[in-house]
C-alpha positions in Angstrom: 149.5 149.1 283.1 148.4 150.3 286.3 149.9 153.9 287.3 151.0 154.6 290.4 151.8 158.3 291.3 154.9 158.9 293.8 156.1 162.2 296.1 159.3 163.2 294.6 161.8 164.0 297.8 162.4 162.4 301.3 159.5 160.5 301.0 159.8 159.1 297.8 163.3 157.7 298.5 161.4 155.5 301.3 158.6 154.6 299.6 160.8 153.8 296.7 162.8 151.1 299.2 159.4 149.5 300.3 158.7 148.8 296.9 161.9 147.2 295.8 162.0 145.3 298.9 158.5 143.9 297.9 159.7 142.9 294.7 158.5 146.0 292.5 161.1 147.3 290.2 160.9 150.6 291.6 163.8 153.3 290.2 165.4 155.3 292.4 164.9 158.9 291.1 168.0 161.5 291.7 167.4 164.3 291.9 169.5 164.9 288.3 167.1 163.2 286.8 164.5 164.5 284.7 162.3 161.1 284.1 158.4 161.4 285.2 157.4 158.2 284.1 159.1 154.7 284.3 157.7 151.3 283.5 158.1 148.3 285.1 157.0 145.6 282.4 157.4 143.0 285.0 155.1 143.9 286.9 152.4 145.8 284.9 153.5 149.1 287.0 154.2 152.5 285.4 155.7 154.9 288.4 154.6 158.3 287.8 156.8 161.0 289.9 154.9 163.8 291.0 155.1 167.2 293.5 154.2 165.6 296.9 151.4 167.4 297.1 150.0 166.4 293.4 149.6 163.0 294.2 146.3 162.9 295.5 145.2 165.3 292.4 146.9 162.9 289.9 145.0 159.8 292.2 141.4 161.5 292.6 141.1 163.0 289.3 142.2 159.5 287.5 145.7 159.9 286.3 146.7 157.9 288.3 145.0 154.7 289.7 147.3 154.4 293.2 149.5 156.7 294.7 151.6 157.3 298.0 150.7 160.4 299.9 151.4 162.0 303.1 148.7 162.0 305.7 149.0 165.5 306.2 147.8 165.8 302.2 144.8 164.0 302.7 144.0 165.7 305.7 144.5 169.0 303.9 142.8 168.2 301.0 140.3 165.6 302.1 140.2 164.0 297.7 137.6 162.0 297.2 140.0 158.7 297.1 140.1 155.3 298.9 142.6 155.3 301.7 143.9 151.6 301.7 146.7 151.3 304.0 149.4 153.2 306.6 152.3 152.4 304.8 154.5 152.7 308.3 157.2 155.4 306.6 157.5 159.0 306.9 156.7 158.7 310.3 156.2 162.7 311.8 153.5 165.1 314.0 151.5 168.2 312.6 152.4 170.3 315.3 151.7 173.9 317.0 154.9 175.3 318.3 155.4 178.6 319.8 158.3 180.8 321.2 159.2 179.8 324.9 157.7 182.9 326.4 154.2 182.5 324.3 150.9 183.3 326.1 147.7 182.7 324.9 145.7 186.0 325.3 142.2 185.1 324.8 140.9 188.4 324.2 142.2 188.6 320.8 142.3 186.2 317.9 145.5 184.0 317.8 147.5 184.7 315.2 148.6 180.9 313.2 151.3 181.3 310.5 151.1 177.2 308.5 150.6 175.9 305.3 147.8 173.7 306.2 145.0 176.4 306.7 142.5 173.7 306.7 144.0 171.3 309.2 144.6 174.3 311.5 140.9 175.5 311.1 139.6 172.3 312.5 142.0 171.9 314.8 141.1 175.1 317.0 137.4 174.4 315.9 137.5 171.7 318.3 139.3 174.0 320.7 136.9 176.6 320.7 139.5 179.4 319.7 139.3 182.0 317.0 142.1 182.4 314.9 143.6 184.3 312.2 145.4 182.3 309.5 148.4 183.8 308.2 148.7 181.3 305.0 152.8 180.9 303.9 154.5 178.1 301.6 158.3 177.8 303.2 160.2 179.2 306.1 156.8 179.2 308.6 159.4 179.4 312.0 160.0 182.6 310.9 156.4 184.1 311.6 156.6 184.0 315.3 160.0 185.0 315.2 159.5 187.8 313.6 156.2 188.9 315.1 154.0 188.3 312.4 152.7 185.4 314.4 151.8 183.8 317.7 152.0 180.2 316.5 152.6 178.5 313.9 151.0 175.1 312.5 153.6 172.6 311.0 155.3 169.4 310.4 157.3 168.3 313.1 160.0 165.5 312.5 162.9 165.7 314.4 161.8 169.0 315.8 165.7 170.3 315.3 165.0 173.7 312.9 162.4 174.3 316.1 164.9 174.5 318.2 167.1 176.7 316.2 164.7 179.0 315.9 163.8 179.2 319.4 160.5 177.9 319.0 159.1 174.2 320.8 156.4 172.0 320.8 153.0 173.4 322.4 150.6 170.2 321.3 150.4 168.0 318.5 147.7 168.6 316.3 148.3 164.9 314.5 150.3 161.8 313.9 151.5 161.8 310.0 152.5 159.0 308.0 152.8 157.7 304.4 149.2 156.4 303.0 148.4 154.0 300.1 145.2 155.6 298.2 143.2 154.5 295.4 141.5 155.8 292.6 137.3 155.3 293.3 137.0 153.6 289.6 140.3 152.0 289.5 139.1 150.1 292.6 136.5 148.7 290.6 138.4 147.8 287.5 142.1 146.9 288.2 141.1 146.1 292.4 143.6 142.5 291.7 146.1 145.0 290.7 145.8 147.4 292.9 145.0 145.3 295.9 148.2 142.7 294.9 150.6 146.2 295.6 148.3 146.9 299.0 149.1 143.9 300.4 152.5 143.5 299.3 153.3 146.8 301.0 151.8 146.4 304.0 152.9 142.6 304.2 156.8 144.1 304.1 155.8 147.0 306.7 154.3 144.0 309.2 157.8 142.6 308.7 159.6 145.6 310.2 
């Protein structure tokens, strides 16, 4: 069977929806259930539910011979995987947003609270600005509310916990959307299979 590893969450749910509505028998996973694995005989699919950002671990490393993954993953990342297609969900930005009375004092390094330390990196690499990462997993609004940061670097979807955090857009680092990617091997040896998904997803996106 071919495996395909899927983000658990939001974006699952979605990506879930595109399948069934391209004729995959894809389950929808609540979030009471425990199952990692189903199979779709049907097809010749087994769905492998994974952290979000596992997927391009399970897809690179060979666990998995497709997967769906965020944008914002690979640019993180960067696996060493075949990016097939923009699936068209999970539409959002990577962002910097900043408190409304933020200045940018050049003299000192600016201070970027995120959880993408690598996209941030290259992003004010190309600006020409010397930063100081502040590297957090949850609540990053709080940085610059608190002081502990000038900025922060984040996903922005409909920008509303910004807002109630007193925070807005400065720039956008990045558009972000769901991505089909492929396993370098599995490309070889199941490409039909592989390929027959590819364009059955992106045939359904065209439609929308």
């Amino acid at each position: 069977m071919l495996n395909l590893a899927l983000p658990k969450g939001r974006l699952g749910d979605k990506v879930t929806s595109l399948l069934r509505d391209a004729g995959y028998d894809c389950p929808v996973i609540g979030s009471g259930d425990r199952r990692l694995t189903v199979d779709d005989e049907k097809n010749g699919v087994r769905y492998i539910w994974v952290k979000p950002s596992d997927v391009a671990i399970y897809v690179e490393r060979g666990a998995a011979d497709a997967g769906v993954v965020g944008k914002d993953v690979i640019l993180e990342q960067s696996p060493d995987v075949y990016e097939l297609c923009d699936l068209g969900i999970g539409r959002c930005r990577m962002a910097v947003a900043a408190p409304a009375d933020f200045y940018d004092d050049v003299s000192r390094k600016l201070r970027v609270a995120t959880k993408y330390p690598h996209i941030a990196r290259e992003y004010y690499a190309g600006l020409g600005r010397e930063i100081d990462i502040i590297k957090l997993s949850g609540s990053i609004e709080t940085a610059p509310v608190i002081g502990m940061s000038d900025v922060i670097v984040d996903i922005v979807e409909t920008g509303q916990t910004l807002k109630e955090n007193n925070l807005h857009v400065i720039d956008t680092v990045v558009s972000i959307s769901a991505r089909l990617v492929a396993n370098r091997a599995s490309c070889k040896f199941q490409k039909d299979d592989i390929m027959r998904i590819a364009n059955a997803v992106r045939a359904e996106d065209d439609h929308k």
